[in-house]
C-alpha positions in Angstrom: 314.1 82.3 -34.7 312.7 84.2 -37.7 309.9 85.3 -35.5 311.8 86.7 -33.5 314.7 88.3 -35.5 311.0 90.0 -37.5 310.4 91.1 -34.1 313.3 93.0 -33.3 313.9 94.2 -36.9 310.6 96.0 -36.5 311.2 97.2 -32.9 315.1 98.4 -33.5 313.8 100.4 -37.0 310.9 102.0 -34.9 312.7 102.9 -32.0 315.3 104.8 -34.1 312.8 106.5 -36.5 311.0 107.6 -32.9 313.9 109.1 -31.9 314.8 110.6 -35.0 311.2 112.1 -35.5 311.9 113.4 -31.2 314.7 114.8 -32.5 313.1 117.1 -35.3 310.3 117.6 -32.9 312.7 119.5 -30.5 314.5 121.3 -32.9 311.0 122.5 -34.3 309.9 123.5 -30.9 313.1 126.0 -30.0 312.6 127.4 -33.7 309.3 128.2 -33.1 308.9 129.2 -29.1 312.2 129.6 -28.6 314.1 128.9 -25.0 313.0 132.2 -23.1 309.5 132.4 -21.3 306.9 131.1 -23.7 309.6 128.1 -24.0 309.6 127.1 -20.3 306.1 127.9 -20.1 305.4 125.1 -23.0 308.0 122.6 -21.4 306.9 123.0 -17.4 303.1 122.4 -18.7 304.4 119.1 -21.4 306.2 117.7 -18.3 303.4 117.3 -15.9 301.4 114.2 -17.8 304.4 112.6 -18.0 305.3 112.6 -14.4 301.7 111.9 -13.7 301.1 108.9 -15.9 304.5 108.1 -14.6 303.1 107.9 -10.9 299.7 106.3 -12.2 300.9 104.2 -14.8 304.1 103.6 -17.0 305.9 102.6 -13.9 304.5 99.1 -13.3 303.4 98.6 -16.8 306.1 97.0 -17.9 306.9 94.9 -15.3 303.5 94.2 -13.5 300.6 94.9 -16.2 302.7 93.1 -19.0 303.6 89.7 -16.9 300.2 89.9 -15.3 298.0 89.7 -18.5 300.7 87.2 -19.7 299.4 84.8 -16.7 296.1 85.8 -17.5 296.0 84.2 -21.2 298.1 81.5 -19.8 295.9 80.2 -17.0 292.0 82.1 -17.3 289.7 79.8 -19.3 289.3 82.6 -21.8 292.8 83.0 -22.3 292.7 86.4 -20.7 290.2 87.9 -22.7 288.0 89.0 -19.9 290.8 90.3 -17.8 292.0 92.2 -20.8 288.8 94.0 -21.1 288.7 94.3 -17.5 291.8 96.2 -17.6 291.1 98.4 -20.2 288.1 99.6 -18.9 289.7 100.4 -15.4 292.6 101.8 -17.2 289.9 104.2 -19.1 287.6 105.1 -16.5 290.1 106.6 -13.9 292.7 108.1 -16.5 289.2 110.4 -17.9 288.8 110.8 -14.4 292.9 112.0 -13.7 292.4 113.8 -16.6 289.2 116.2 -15.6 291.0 116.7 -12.1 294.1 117.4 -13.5 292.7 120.2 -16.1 290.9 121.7 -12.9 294.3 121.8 -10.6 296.0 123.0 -14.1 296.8 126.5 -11.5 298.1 124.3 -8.3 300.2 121.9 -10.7 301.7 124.6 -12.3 302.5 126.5 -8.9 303.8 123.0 -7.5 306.7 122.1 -10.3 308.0 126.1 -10.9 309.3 128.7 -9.2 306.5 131.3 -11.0 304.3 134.0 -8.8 300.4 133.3 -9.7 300.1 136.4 -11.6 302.7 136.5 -13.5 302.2 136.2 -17.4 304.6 133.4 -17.9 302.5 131.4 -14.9 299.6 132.0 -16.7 299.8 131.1 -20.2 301.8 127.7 -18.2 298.2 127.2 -16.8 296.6 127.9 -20.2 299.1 125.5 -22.2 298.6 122.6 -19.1 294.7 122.9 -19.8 295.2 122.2 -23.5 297.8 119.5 -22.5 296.7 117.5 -19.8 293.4 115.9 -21.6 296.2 113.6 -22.8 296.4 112.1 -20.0 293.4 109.8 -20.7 294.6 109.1 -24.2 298.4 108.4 -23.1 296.8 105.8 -20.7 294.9 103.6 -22.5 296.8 103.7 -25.4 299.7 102.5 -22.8 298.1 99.5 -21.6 296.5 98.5 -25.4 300.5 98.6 -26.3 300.9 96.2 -23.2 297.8 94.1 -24.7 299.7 94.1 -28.0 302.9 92.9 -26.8 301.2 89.7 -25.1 300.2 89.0 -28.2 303.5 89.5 -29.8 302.4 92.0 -31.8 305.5 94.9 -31.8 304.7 96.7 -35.2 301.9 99.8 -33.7 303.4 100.1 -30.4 306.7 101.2 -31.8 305.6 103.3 -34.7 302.8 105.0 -32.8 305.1 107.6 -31.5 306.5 108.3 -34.8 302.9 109.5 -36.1 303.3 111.4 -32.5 305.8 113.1 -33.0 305.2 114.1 -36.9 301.9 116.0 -35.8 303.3 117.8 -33.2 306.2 118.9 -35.9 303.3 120.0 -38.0 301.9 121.9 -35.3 305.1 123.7 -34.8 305.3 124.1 -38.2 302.4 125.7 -38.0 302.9 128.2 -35.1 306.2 128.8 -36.9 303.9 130.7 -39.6 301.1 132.0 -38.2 301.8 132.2 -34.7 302.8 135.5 -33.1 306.8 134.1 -32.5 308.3 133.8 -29.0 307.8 136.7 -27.2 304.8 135.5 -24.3 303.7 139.2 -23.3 301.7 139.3 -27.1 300.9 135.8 -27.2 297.1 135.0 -28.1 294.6 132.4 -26.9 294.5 131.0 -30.3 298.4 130.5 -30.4 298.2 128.6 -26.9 295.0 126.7 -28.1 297.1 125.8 -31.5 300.5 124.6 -29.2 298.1 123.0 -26.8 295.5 121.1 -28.7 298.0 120.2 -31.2 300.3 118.8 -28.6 297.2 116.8 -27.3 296.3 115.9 -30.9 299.7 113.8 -31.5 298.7 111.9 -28.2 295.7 111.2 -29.2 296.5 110.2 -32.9 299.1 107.9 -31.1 296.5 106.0 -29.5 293.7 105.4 -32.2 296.3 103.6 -33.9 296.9 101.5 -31.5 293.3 101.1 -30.4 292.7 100.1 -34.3 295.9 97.5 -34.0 294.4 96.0 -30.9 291.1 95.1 -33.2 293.0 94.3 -35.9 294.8 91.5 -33.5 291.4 89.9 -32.5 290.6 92.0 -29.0 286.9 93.1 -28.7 286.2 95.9 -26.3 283.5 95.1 -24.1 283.4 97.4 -21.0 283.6 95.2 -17.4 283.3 96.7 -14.1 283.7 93.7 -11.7 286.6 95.1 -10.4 286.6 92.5 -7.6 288.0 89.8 -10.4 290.5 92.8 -11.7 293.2 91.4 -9.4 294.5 95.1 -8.7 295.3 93.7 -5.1 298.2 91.5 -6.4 298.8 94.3 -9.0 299.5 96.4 -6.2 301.9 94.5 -4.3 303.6 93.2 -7.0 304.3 96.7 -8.0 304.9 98.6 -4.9 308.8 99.1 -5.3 308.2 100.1 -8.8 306.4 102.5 -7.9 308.2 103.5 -5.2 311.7 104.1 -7.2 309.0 106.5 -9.3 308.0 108.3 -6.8 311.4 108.9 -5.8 312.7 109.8 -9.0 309.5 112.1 -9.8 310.2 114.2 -6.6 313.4 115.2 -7.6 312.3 116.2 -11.1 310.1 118.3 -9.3 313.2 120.0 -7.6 315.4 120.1 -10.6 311.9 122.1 -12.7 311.6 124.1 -9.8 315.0 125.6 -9.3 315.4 125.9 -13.2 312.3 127.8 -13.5 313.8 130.1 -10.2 317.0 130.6 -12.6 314.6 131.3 -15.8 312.9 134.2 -13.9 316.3 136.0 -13.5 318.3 135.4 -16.7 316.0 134.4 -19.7 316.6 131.7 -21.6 318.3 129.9 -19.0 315.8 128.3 -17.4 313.6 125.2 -18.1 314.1 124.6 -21.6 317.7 124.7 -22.2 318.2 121.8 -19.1 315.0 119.7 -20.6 316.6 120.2 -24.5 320.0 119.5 -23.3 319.3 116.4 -21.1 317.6 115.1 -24.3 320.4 115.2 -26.1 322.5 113.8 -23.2 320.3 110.8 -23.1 320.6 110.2 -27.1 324.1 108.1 -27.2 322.6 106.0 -24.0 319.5 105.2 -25.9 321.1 104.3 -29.1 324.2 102.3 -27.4 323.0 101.3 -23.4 319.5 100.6 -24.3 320.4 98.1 -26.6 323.7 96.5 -24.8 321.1 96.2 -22.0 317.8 94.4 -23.5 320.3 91.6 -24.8 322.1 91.8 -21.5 319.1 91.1 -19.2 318.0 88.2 -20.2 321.1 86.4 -20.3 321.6 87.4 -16.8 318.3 86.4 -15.7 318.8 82.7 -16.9 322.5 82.8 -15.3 320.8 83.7 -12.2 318.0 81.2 -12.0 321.0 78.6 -12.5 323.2 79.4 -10.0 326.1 80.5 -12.5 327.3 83.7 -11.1 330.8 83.7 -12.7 328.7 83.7 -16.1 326.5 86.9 -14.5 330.1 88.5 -14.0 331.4 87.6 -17.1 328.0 89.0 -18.9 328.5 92.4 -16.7 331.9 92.9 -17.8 331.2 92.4 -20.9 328.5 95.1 -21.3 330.1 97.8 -19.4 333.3 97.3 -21.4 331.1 97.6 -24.8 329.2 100.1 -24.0 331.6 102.5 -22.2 334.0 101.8 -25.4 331.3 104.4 -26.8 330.5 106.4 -24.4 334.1 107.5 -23.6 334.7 109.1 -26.4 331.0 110.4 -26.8 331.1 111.8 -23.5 334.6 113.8 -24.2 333.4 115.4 -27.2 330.2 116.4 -25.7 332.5 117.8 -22.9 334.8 119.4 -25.5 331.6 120.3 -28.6 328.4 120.7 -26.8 327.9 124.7 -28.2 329.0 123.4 -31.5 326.1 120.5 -31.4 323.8 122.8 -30.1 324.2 126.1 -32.4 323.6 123.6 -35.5 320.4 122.3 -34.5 318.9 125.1 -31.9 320.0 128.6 -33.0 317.3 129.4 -35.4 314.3 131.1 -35.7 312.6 132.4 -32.3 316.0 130.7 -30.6 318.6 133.0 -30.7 322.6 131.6 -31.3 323.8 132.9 -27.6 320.4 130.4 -26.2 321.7 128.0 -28.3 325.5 128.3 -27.0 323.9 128.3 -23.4 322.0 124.8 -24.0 325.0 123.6 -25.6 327.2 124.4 -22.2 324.7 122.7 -20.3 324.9 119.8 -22.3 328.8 119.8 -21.8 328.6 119.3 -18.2 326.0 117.0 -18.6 329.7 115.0 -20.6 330.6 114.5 -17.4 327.5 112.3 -16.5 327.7 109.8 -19.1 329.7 107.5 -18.1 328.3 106.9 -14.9 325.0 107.1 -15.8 325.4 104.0 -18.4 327.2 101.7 -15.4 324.6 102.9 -12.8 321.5 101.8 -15.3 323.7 98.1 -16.4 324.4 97.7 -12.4 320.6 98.1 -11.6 320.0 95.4 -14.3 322.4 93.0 -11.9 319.4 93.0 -9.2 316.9 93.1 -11.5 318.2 89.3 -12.8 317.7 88.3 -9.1 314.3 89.7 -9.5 315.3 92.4 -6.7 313.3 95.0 -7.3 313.4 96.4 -3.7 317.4 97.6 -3.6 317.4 99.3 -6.8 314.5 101.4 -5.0 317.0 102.4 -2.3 320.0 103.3 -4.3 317.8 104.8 -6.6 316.1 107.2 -3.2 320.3 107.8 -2.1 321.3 109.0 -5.7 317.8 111.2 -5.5 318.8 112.7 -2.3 322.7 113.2 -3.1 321.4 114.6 -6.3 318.6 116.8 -4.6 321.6 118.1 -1.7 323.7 119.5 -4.5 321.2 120.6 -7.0 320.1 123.3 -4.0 323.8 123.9 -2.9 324.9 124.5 -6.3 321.7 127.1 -7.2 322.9 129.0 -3.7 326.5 128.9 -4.7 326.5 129.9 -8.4 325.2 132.8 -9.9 321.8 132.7 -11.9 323.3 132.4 -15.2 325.1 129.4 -14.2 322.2 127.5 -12.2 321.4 125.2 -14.8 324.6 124.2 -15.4 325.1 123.6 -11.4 321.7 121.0 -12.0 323.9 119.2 -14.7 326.7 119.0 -12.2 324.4 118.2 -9.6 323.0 115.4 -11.5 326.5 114.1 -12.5 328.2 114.1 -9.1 325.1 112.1 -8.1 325.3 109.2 -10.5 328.8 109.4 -9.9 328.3 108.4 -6.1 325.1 106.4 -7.0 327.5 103.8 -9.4 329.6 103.2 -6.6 327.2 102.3 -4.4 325.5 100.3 -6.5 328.6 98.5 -7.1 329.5 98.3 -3.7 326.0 96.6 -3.0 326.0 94.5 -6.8 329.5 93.0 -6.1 328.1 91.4 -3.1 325.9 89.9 -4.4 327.4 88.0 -7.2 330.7 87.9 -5.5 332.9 90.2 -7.3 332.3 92.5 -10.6 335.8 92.5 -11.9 336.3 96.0 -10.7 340.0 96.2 -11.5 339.9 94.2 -14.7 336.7 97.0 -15.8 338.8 99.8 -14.1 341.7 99.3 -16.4 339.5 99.1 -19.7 338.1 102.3 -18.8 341.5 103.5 -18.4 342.8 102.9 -21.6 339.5 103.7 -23.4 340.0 106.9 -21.5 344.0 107.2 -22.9 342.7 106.0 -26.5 340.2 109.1 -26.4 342.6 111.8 -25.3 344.1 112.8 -28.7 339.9 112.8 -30.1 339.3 115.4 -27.3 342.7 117.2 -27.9 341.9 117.2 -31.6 338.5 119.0 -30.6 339.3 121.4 -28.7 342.0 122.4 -31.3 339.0 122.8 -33.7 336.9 124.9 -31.7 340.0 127.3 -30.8 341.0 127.4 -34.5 338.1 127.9 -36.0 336.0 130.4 -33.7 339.3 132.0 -33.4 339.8 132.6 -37.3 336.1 132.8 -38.0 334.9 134.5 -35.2 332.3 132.7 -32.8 330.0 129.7 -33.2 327.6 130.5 -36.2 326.1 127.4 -38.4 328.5 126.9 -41.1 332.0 127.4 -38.3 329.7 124.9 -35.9 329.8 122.2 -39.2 333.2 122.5 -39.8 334.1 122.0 -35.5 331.7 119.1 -35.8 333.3 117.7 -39.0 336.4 118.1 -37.6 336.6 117.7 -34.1 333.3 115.0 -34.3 333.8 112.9 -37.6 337.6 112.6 -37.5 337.7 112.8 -34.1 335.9 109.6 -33.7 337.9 108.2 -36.5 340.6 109.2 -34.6 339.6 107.3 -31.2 338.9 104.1 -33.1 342.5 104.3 -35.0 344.1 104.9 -31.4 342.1 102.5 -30.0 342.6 99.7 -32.4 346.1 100.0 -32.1 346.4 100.0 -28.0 344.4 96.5 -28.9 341.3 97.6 -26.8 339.0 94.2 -27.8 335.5 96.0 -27.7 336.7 98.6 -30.5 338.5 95.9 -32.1 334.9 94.0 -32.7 333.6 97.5 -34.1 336.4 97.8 -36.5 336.5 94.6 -37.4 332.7 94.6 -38.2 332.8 97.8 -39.8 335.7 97.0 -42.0 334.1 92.7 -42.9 330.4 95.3 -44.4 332.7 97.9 -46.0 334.9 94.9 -47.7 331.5 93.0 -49.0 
C-alpha cells in the first residue's frame, strides 16, 4: 500500500507541475509570436507530430504496448527482456524513418491541415517551422514506448517529470525569441528566428526523451538492437489495437477540419484563426484534467472488477457517483467560463506581441467552449462504462457519430457566421456535438448495465445548476460593474472581475450549495473545513 500511495504521490505532483509548466509555456508563446500569422503558422506546424505520432503511436500504447510487454515479462523466459529490446528497436527504426518522410512532405502536410495558398508567406514559414519541428517525431516515439517500458517496471518518477523539463526549454526558447527575435509580425521574420522557434521546440522533445532513455538504464534495461521482427508479435499488436486506432483516426480527421476552417477564418480577420481556438481549447480542457482525469483513473478500475463479477448495480452505483462528483465542479466552472472567459484570457494572453483585443477574442472563444464542459466530462466517464466490459469497439462508433455531428456543424456554422465569428461557430460546433454524443452514449451505456440512474443524475445536475446561478449572476455583475466604471478589460480591471466574480463566486457556489444539501459539495466542504481546523 505504501508502494503504491509513493506511486501516485509522484504521478499526481508531476502531472500538475506538467500542466502548470504547459501553462507558462502557452502564455510565453502568445507573448512572444503573438495570435496573428506567425502564431497560427507556429501552432498548424506543432500540431502535425502530434496527430502523426497519434496515428502511429500514442493510440495503442497505452492499452496494447503497455499490457503486451506486461505479458511479455510475465510469460517469455527472459522476463521480456528480448521483446523489450525488440520493441524498441522497431519503435526507433520506423519513427527515424516517419521522421525523414515527414520533413520532406513538410509542403503537402502543411497544404493538407490549413486553408493557406502555397505561396503565401504565412504557408511558407508553416513549412519552414514543420521542418524544424517534425525531427521530433523520432524522439517523441521512442521516448513514448521507454515510458511504457518504465511503467512495467513500476517505475512512474521520469515518465511524469519528463515533460516538465519539456516544457521549461521550450519557455526558454520563447524567452529567448522574446529578446532577440524580430516580434510577431511574419512578413520580416528571419531564418534564424524560425530555426530558433523550431529547433528549440524540437530541443524540449528531445531533452524529454534522454531523460527517459537514461531512467530506462538506470532501471536495469540494456539496449541491444534486434531485428527478428517475426518474434515482435506486431500481428497480435495489430489486432489487439485495431479499434484504438480506429477511434484515432476518426478523431484525427476531424482535427483536420476544425485546423482547416480556422486557418480559412485566420486568412480573413487576423488573429482569429488557429491560435486563439488551440489556446482556448487548452484552457477548456484544464478543469477536466485537474477534476475528470482523476474522478476517472480511480473510477475505472473499480468498474472493471464490478464488471468481471457480474455486479452491475455496483457499476451504476460507481457511475453515479463520478458524474455527480465531478459535475459538482464543473457546473460552476463551466458558468464562469461562460460568464469570465475575456477576463481569464486578458490576464494571462494580452501581453507582449499579443495584443488585449486578441486576447478578448480567445477569451470569447473559450466562453462558448463553457458550454461544452459539462458534456464533455459525462461523454469521457460514459466511454469508461464500455471500457470496464473491455469494449473497445462501441466507443469507436459513438466516437465516429460525435466526429461527424461535430464535423456537419463545424462547416455549417463557418458558412453561416461571418469570419470574425468562425472560430467561435467551431466551439459551438464542438459543444453541440458532445452534447448529442453524451446522449447517445447513454442511450447505448444504460443498456448495457441496465439503467444509469438518469433521473436520480438528472436532478443532481439540476440543483448543482440552481446552486450555481447566484456565482454566475454575481459574475456577470462584476464584469458590467467594473468594465463599466473602469472602462474595458485591461490587467488590473481583469484581476479584480476574476477576484470577484471567480474567488467569491466559487465561494459563493459552495455556500449555496452546502446549504441546498447537495452531498458531493458537502464532502468538499467538509474536507476543506476538517484541513483548515487541524
Amino acid at each position: 500500500m505504501s508502494r503504491m500511495l509513493r506511486a501516485s504521490a509522484i504521478m499526481a505532483a508531476g502531472t500538475m507541475v506538467s500542466r502548470v509548466t504547459g501553462f507558462v509555456r502557452t502564455m510565453v508563446l502568445a507573448y512572444a509570436i503573438g495570435t496573428a500569422a506567425l502564431g497560427d503558422a507556429y501552432n498548424a506546424a506543432y500540431a502535425i507530430p502530434y496527430s502523426i505520432l497519434d496515428l502511429l503511436l500514442l493510440g495503442v500504447l497505452s492499452s496494447v504496448v503497455v499490457p503486451m510487454i506486461v505479458r511479455a515479462q510475465q510469460h517469455d523466459e527472459d522476463g521480456g527482456r528480448a521483446y523489450e529490446q525488440r520493441l524498441l528497436t522497431i519503435a526507433t527504426v520506423a519513427l527515424v524513418g516517419v521522421a525523414v518522410l515527414s520533413v520532406l512532405a513538410a509542403p503537402l502536410l502543411i497544404d493538407l491541415y490549413t486553408d493557406w495558398d502555397a505561396g503565401s508567406r504565412k504557408f511558407e514559414v508553416a513549412v519552414m517551422l514543420a521542418r524544424f519541428i517534425l525531427p521530433q517525431l523520432a524522439f517523441f516515439g521512442v521516448g513514448a514506448v521507454a515510458g511504457a517500458i518504465l511503467n512495467t517496471r513500476d517505475r512512474y518518477g521520469a515518465p511524469m517529470w519528463a515533460p516538465v523539463l519539456n516544457n521549461v526549454v521550450v519557455i526558454l526558447v520563447f524567452v529567448l525569441y522574446a529578446v532577440v527575435g524580430t516580434g510577431r509580425d511574419i512578413e520580416s521574420v528571419t531564418t534564424f528566428d524560425l530555426a530558433l522557434l523550431g529547433v528549440g521546440t524540437t530541443a524540449g522533445i528531445v531533452a524529454q526523451a534522454a531523460v527517459l532513455i537514461v531512467a530506462l538504464r538506470r532501471a536495469g534495461f540494456a539496449f541491444v538492437p534486434r531485428f527478428d521482427l517475426r518474434n515482435a508479435r506486431l500481428g497480435e499488436m495489430g489486432k489487439a489495437g485495431v479499434w484504438t486506432i480506429g477511434y484515432v483516426v476518426v478523431t484525427q480527421l476531424g482535427f483536420m477540419l476544425t485546423v482547416n476552417l480556422a486557418s480559412s477564418a485566420g486568412n480573413v480577420v487576423a488573429g482569429h484563426g488557429i491560435s486563439p481556438y488551440t489556446l482556448a481549447f487548452q484552457l477548456f480542457q484544464l478543469p477536466y484534467g485537474v477534476i475528470g482525469v482523476s474522478v476517472i483513473t480511480a473510477m475505472l478500475p473499480r468498474m472493471s472488477r464490478a464488471v468481471s463479477e457480474g455486479r452491475f448495480e455496483d457499476v451504476r452505483a460507481e457511475f453515479g457517483s463520478s458524474v455527480r462528483l465531478v459535475c459538482s465542479l464543473m457546473v460552476p466552472v463551466s458558468l464562469l467560463l461562460m460568464v469570465l472567459g475575456p477576463a481569464i484570457t486578458v490576464p494571462i494572453y494580452g501581453h507582449g506581441a499579443n495584443t488585449i483585443p486578441d486576447a478578448v477574442y480567445i477569451g470569447n472563444v473559450l466562453q462558448v467552449y463553457g458550454l461544452a464542459l459539462v458534456p464533455f466530462a459525462i461523454f469521457q466517464l460514459l466511454l469508461r462504462v464500455f471500457y470496464s466490459f473491455g469494449d473497445t469497439r462501441t466507443p469507436v462508433y459513438i466516437g465516429a457519430g460525435t466526429t461527424a455531428v461535430n464535423a456537419l456543424f463545424m462547416v455549417l456554422l463557418y458558412l453561416v457566421l461571418p469570419p470574425a465569428y468562425a472560430v467561435m461557430g467551431l466551439a459551438l460546433a464542438y459543444a453541440i456535438a458532445y452534447g448529442l454524443g453524451a446522449v447517445l452514449a447513454w442511450w447505448l451505456a444504460s443498456r448495457r448495465v441496465g439503467g444509469l440512474g438518469g433521473w436520480a443524475v438528472g436532478m443532481s445536475l439540476t440543483r448543482m445548476y440552481l446552486a450555481g446561478l447566484p456565482t454566475a449572476v454575481l459574475a456577470l455583475a462584476a464584469v458590467w460593474v467594473v468594465t463599466g466604471v473602469f472602462g474595458g478589460l485591461d490587467f488590473l480591471n481583469s484581476v479584480i472581475v476574476l477576484a470577484i466574480g471567480g474567488g467569491l463566486g466559487m465561494v459563493l457556489y459552495l455556500g449555496v450549495a452546502h446549504r441546498m444539501r447537495i452531498p458531493e459539495v458537502n464532502s468538499i466542504v467538509g474536507m476543506v473545513a476538517r484541513r483548515v481546523g487541524r
